[in-house]
C-alpha positions as CSV (number, residue, x, y, z in Angstrom):
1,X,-17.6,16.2,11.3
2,X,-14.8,15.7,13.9
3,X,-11.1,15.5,13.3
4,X,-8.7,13.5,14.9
5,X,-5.9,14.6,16.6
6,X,-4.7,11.5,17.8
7,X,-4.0,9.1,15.1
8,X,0.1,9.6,14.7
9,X,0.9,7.8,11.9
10,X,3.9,8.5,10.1
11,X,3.1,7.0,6.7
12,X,0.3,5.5,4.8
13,X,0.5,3.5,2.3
14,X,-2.5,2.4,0.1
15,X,-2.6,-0.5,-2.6
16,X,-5.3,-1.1,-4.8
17,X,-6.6,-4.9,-5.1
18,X,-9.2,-4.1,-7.0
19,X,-10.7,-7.4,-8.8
20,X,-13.0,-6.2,-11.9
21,X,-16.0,-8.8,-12.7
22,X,-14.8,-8.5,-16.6
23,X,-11.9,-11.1,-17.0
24,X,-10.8,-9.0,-19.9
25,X,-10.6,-5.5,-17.5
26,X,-7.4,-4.5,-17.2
27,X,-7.4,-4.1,-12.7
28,X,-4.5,-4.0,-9.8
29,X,-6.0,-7.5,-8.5
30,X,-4.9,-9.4,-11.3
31,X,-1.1,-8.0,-10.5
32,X,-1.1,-9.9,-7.2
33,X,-1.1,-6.1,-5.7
34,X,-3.4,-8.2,-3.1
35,X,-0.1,-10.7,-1.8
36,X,1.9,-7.5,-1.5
37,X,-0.7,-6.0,0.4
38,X,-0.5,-8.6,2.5
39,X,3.1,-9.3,3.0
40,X,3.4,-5.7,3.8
41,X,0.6,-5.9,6.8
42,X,2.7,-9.2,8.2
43,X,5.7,-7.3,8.1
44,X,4.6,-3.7,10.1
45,X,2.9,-5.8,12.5
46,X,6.7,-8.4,12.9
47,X,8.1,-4.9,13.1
48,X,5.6,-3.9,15.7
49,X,5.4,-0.4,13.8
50,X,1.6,-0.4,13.1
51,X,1.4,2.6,15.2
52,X,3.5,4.7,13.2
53,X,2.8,2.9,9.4
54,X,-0.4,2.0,8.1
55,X,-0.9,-0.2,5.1
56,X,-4.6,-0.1,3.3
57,X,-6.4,-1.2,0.6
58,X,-8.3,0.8,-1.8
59,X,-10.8,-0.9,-4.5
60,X,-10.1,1.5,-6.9
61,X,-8.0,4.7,-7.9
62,X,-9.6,4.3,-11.8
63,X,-6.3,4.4,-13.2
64,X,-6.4,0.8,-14.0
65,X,-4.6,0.1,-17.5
66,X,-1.1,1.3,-15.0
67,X,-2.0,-1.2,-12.5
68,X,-1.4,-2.4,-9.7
69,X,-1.0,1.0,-8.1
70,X,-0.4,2.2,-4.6
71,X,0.1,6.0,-3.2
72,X,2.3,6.7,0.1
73,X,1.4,9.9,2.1
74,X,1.7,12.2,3.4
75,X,4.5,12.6,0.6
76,X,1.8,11.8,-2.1
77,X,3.8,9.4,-3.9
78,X,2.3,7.6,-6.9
79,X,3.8,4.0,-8.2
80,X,2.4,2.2,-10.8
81,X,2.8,-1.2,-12.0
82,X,3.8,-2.3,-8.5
83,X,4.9,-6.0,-8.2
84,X,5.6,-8.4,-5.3
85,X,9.6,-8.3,-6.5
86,X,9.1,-4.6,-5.3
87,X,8.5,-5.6,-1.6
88,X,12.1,-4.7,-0.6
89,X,12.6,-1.4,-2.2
90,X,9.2,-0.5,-0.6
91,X,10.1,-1.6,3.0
92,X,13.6,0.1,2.2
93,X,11.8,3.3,1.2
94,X,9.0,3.6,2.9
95,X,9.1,1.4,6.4
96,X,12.1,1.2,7.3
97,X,13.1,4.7,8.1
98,X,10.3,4.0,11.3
99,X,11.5,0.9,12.7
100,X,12.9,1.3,16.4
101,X,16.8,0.5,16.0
């Protein structure tokens, strides 16, 4: 195993977008956690601060019923029942603080 020294990001954040084959399974993808993921990418990358934030993915933190979630290190932060509505306060928080004034 090898670590890497040379990725330099700041902050991380990870959304689950999950989608569960049971239509009755509570799971992040049905809370449109998946169009937050993306608007968050679009906006890093209009910001030209992928180097220094990295939004991800996950399929699954199995804490479902409190979905959609998402975790921001390397400050550990859990949010649950995250929503599109919550893009601002998440780019206010979270990506923001990175951007090149």
């Amino acid at each position: 195993m090898v670590i890497d020294d040379k990725i330099k990001f700041k902050r991380h954040i990870i959304i689950c977008t999950n989608m569960k084959d049971d239509p009755a399974a509570p799971c992040c993808g049905r809370g449109e956690s998946f169009g937050l993921y993306k608007r968050l990418k679009e906006y890093i990358k209009s910001k030209n601060i992928k180097d220094s934030v990295k939004v991800t993915q996950a399929r699954c933190f199995s804490m479902c019923a409190d979905g959609p979630n998402m975790v921001v290190y390397p400050e550990q932060i859990w949010h649950h029942h995250v929503a599109p509505e919550d893009f601002d306060e998440i780019v206010e928080k979270y990506i923001r603080p990175f951007e090149v004034k």
